[in-house]
C-alpha positions in Angstrom: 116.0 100.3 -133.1 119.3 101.4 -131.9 121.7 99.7 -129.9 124.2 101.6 -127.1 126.5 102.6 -129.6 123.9 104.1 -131.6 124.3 101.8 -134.9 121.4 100.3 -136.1 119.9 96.7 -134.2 118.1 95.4 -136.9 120.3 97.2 -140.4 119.2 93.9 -142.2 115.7 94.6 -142.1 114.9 98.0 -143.2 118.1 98.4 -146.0 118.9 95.9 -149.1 122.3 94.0 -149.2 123.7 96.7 -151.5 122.9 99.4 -148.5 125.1 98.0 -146.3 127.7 99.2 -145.1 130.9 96.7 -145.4 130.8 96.4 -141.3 127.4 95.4 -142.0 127.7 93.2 -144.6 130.4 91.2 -142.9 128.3 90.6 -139.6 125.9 89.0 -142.0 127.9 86.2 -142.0 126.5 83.0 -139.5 129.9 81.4 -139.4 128.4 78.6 -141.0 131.6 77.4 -142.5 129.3 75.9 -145.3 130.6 78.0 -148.1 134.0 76.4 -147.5 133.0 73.2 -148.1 134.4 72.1 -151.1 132.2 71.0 -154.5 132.2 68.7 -157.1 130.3 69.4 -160.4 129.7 66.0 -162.7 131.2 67.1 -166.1 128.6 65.5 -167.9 125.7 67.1 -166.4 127.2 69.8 -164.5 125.3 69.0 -161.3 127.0 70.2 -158.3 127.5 68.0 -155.3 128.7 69.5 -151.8 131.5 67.6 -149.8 132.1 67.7 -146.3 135.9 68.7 -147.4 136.9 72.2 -146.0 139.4 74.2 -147.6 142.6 74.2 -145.0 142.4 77.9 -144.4 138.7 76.8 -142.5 139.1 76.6 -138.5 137.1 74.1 -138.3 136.7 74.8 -134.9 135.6 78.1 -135.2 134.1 77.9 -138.8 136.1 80.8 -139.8 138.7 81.2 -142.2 142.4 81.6 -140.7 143.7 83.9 -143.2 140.3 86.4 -143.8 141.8 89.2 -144.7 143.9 87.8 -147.4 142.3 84.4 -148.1 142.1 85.6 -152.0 145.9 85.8 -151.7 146.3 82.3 -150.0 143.6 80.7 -152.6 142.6 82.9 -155.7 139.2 80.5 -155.9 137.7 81.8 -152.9 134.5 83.3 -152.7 134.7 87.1 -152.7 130.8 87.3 -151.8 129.6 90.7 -152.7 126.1 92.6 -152.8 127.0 92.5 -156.8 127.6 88.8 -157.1 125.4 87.4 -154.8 122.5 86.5 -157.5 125.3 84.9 -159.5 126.2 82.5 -156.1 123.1 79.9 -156.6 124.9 77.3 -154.5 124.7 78.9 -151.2 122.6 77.2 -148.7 119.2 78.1 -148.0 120.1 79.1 -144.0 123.0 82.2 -145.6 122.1 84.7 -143.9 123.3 86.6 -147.7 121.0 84.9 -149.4 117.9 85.0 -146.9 117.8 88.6 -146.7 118.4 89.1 -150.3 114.9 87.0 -150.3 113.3 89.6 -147.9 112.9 86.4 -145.4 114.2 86.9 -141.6 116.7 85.3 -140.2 117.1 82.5 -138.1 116.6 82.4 -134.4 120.2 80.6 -134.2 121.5 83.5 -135.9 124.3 85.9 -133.5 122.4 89.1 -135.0 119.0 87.5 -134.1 120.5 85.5 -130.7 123.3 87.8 -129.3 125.4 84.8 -129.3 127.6 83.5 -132.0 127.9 80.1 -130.4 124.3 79.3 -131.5 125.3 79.0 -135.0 127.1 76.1 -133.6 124.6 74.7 -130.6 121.7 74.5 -133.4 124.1 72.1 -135.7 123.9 74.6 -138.7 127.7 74.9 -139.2 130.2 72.5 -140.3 131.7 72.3 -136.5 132.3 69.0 -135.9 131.1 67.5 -139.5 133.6 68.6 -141.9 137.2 67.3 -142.7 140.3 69.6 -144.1 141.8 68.9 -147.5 144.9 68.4 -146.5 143.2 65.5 -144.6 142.1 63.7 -147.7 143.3 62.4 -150.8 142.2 64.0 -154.0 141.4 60.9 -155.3 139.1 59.7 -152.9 137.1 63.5 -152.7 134.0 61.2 -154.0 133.8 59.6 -150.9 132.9 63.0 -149.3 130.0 64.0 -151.0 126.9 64.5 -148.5 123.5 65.7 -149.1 122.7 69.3 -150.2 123.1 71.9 -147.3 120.2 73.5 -145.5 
């Protein structure tokens, strides 16, 4: 199926993440924010425990990083998701949209390619809007207090 402009409706389910093209491969992202949530990984047993503690580059308004385009410039730990790191990336939530179609499963109905709307990301409570707190908000020595529950 084509839309108006003649690019491809549904690209997610008829190519493989390494197909895309970059356009495509960016409007995979939900604007979760969840990937921007900071970790914490016990040193004994190298479990890894999300936080509700956003980096400060996160809108957390929007649930989308202020400084995108050079974010790896701003902070060099970022995430630089990529079709050839993706399997490497076992921490991302079971609702990316990344990871669900690397799985072959469909995406979400809340989801703006699925929904036409990239406010449902936010209506169906699957982003950090509203539930998420910016680093330079907290101290780093009470980043324990933040852990929450895995991500869905």
């Amino acid at each position: 199926m084509a839309d108006s402009s003649g690019a491809n409706a549904s690209f997610w389910l008829e190519k493989s993440l390494s197909e895309l093209t970059a356009e495509e491969w960016e409007s995979l992202c939900d604007g979760c924010g969840k990937c921007c949530l900071h970790k914490l990984q016990d040193e004994d047993t190298e479990e890894l425990f999300f936080t509700s503690i956003a980096c400060s580059k996160l809108d957390l308004e929007k649930c989308r990083c202020s400084v995108y385009e050079t974010r790896l410039e701003h902070v060099p730990m970022c995430l630089d998701l990529s079709p050839d790191n993706i399997d490497e990336v076992e921490w991302l939530p079971n609702s990316c949209a990344y990871r669900l179609v690397g799985e072959g499963k469909a995406l979400p109905s809340w989801h703006h390619l699925v929904s036409g709307s990239k406010r449902t990301v936010h209506e169906a409570q699957m982003s950090v809007k509203d539930r998420a707190i910016s680093e330079a908000d907290v101290d780093d020595d009470d980043w324990d207090v933040y852990i929450i529950d895995g991500l869905s």
